[in-house]
C-alpha positions in Angstrom: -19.1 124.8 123.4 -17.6 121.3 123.0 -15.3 122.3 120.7 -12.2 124.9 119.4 -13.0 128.0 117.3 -10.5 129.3 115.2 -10.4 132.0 112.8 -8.9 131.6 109.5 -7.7 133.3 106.6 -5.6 133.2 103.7 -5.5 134.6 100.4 -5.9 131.3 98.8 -9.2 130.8 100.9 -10.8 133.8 98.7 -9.3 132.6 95.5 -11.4 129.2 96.5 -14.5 131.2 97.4 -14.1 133.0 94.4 -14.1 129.9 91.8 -17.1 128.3 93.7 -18.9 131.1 93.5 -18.8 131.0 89.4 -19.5 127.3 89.6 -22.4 127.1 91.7 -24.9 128.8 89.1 -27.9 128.1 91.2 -26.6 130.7 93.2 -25.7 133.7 91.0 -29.2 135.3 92.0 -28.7 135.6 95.7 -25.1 136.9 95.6 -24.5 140.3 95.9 -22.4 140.2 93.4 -25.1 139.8 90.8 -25.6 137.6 87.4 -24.0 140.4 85.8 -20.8 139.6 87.9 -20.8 135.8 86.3 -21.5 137.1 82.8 -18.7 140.0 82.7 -16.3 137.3 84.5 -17.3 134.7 82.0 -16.7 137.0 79.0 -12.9 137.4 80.3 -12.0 133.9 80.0 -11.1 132.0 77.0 -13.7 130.3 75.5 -12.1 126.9 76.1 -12.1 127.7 80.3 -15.5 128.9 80.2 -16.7 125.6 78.5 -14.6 123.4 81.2 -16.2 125.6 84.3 -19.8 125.4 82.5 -19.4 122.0 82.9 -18.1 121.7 86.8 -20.3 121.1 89.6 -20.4 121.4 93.0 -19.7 118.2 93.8 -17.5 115.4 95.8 -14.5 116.2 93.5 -14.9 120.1 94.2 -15.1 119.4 98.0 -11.7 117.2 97.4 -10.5 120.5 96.1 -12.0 122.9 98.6 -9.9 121.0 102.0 -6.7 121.4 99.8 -7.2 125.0 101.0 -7.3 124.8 104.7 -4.3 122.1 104.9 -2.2 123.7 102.4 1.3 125.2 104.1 0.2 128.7 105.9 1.4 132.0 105.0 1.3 131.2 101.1 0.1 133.7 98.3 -2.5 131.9 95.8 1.0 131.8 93.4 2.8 129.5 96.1 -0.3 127.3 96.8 -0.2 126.4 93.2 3.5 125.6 93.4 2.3 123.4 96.6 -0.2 121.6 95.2 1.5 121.2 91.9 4.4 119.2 93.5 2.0 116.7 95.5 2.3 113.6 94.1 -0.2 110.2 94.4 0.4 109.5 97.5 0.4 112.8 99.1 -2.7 113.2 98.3 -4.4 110.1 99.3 -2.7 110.6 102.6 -3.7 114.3 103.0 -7.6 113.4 102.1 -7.5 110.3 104.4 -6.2 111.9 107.4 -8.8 114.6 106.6 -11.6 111.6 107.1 -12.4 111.6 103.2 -10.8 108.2 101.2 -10.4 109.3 97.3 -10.0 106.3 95.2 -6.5 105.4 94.1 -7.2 104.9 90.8 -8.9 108.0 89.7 -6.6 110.2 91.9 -4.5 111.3 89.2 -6.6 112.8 87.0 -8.1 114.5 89.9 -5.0 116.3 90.6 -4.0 117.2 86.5 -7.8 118.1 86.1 -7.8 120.6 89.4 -4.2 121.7 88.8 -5.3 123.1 85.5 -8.2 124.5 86.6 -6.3 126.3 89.7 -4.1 127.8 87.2 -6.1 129.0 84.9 -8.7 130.8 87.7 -5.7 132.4 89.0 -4.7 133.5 85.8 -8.0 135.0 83.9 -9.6 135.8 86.7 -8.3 135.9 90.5 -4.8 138.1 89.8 -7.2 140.7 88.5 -9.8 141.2 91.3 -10.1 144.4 92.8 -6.4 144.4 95.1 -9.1 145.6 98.1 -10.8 142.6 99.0 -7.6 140.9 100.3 -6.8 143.1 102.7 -10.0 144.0 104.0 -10.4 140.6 104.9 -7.3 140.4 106.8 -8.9 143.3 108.9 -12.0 140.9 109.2 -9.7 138.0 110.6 -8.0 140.5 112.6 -11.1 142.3 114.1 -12.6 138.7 114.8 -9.5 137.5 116.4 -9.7 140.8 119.2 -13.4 140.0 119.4 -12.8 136.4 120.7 -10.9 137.7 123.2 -14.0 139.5 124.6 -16.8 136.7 124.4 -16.5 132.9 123.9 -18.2 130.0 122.3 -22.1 130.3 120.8 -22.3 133.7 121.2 -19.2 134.8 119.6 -20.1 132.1 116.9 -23.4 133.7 115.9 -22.4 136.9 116.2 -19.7 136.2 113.2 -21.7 134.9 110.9 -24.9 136.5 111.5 -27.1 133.8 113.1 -25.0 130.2 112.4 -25.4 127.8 115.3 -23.7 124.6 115.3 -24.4 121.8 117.7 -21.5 120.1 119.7 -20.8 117.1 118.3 -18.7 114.2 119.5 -16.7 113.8 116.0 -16.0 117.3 115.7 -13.0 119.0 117.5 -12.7 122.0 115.6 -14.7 124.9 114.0 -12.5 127.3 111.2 -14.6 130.5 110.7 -13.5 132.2 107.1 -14.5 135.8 106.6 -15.5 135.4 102.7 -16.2 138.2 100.0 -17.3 136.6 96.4 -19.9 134.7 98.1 -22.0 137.0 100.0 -24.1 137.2 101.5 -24.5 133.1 102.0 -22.5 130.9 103.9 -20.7 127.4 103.1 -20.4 124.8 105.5 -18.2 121.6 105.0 -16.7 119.1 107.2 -13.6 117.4 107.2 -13.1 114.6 109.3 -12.7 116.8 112.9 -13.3 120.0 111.0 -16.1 121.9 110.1 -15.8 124.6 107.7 -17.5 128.0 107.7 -16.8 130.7 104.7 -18.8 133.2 106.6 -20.7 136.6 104.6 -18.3 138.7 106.1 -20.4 142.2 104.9 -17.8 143.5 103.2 -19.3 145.9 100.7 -16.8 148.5 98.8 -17.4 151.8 97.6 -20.6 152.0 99.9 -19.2 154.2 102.6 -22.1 157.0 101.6 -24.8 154.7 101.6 -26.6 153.0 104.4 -25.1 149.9 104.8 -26.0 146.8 102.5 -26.3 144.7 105.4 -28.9 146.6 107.2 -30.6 147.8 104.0 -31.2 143.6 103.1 -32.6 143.6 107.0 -35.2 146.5 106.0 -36.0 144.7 102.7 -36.4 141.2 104.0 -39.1 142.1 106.1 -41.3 144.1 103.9 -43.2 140.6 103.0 -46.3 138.9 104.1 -45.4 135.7 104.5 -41.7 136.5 106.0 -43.5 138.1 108.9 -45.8 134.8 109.2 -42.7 133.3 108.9 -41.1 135.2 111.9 -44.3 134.7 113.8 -44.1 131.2 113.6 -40.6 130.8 114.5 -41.3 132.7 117.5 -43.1 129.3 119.2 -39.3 127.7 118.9 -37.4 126.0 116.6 -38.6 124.6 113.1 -37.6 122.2 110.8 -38.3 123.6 107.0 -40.9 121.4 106.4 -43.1 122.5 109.2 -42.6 126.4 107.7 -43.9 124.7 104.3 -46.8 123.2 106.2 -47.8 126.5 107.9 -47.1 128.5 104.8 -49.2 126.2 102.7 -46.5 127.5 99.6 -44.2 125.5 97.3 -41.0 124.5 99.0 -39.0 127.2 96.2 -41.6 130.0 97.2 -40.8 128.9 101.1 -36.8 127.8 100.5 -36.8 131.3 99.0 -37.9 133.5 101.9 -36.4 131.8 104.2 -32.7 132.7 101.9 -33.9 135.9 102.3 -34.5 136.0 105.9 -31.6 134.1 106.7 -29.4 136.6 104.3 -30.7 139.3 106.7 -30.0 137.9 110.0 -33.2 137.4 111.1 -32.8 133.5 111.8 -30.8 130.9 113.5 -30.2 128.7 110.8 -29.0 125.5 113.1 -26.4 122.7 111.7 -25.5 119.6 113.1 -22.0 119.3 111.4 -22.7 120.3 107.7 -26.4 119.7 107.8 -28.8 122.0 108.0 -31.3 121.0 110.4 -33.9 124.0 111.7 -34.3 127.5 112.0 -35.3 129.8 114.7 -35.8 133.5 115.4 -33.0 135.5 116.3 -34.6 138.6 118.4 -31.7 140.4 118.4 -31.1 141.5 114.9 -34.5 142.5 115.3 -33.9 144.8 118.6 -30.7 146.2 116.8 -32.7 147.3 114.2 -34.3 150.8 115.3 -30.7 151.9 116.2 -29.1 151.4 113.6 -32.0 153.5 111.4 -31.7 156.1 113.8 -27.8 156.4 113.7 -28.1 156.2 109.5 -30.2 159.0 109.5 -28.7 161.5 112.5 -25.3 161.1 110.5 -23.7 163.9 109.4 
């Protein structure tokens, strides 16, 4: 692999996942944590906030935001990382977001950083200081448990075995790969890049107060394959790699219908999903989630 891996994770990293995961509404459906996680968060805040977040998008602003994240000091708590940010001025941040390969325009930079600064505050304070004081630290156990596990295998392997079927092509204009274990979004993945970097918040399958149950991961794998035209799906990916437009052709469905199984699939485990930098450029059939399944029934079941 052409380039470095490196695990990553700090509180403020969550507190970002956290606040995209309200603002990207398309997405509230396929999260584990459910619409009913957007509604009761949105009946927390003030009415005000609520109206200011209805009306944010995932867009190039928000990505701005998100890389304030991974160059921010390390080591800070989500209260220092507003102190950080707070005290950048103009030029700090034209210089952080150029030596990140992204150019913000001068003149609108200001209002970029009052209209983030406020929104950074007020997520920390209606919402983030209040989740469950768990997740934190059971993510720090991810990082920690990834960290020993790249001492035992390398590169691709190690790769798709964190995220649960990611592959990224080497690339000449990218020298390093941060993998994020993230807990709000789950089970989907975000990939950005920044100049060098490529992002991964990674589904970490994290699931509390499930110890008695069999586990949500493997219970999505059952469930994702209990369709028709999944399996065709699967079939067809078994002939190599395809582009989502081919499974559309052989499908003969809508591209929601198709883009939706495939979600499902991927939220499984049951595909490559393949990137070259941020893009998302084919899919494949990853055998081994498939070969681990029958175990992993087995050992639900035999347990005492």
């Amino acid at each position: 692999m052409a380039f470095d891996i490196e695990i990553a994770f700090e509180p403020v990293h969550e507190f970002m996942n956290s606040l995209h995961s309200y603002i990207c509404r398309k997405s509230h459906k396929k999260i584990d944590l459910a619409p009913c996680w957007a509604q009761e968060t949105k009946e927390r805040l003030t009415p005000e906030f609520a109206r200011l977040l209805d009306d944010m998008l995932v867009n190039g602003d928000w990505g701005f935001a998100y890389l304030t994240a991974f160059v921010a000091p390390k080591g800070l708590r989500v209260d220092g990382f507003l102190d950080w940010f707070g005290q950048l001025g103009t030029r700090d941040l034209i210089e952080l977001f150029a030596a990140n390969g992204n150019e913000f325009p001068e003149e609108d930079i200001e209002v970029f950083h009052e209209k983030m600064l406020h929104l950074f505050r007020e997520w920390h304070e209606q919402y983030f200081k209040h989740v469950d004081p768990a997740i934190l630290p059971a993510l720090e156990r991810e990082k920690q448990d990834r960290l020993r596990r790249l001492d035992e295998i390398q590169g691709e392997e190690f790769v798709d075995e964190t995220t649960n079927g990611m592959l990224f092509k080497p690339l000449p204009q990218i020298e390093k790969l941060v993998l994020v274990p993230q807990y709000h979004f789950q089970p989907l993945n975000m990939v950005a890049q920044y100049g060098s970097m490529l992002v991964c918040h990674y589904n970490a399958r994290i699931y509390l107060g499930d110890e008695d149950l069999i586990p949500t991961h493997d219970l999505r794998l059952l469930r994702s394959l209990g369709e028709k035209n999944r399996m065709k799906i699967l079939k067809f990916l078994n002939r190599g790699p395809r582009t989502f437009t081919e499974i559309v052709g052989h499908l003969k469905l809508s591209k929601g219908i198709t883009h939706d199984h495939i979600s499902k699939l991927r939220s499984a485990g049951v595909l490559y999903a393949h990137f070259e930098g941020e893009n998302l450029t084919e899919y494949s059939l990853r055998r081994r989630a498939l070969d681990e399944l029958q175990e992993r029934i087995y050992r639900y079941i035999e347990e005492d």
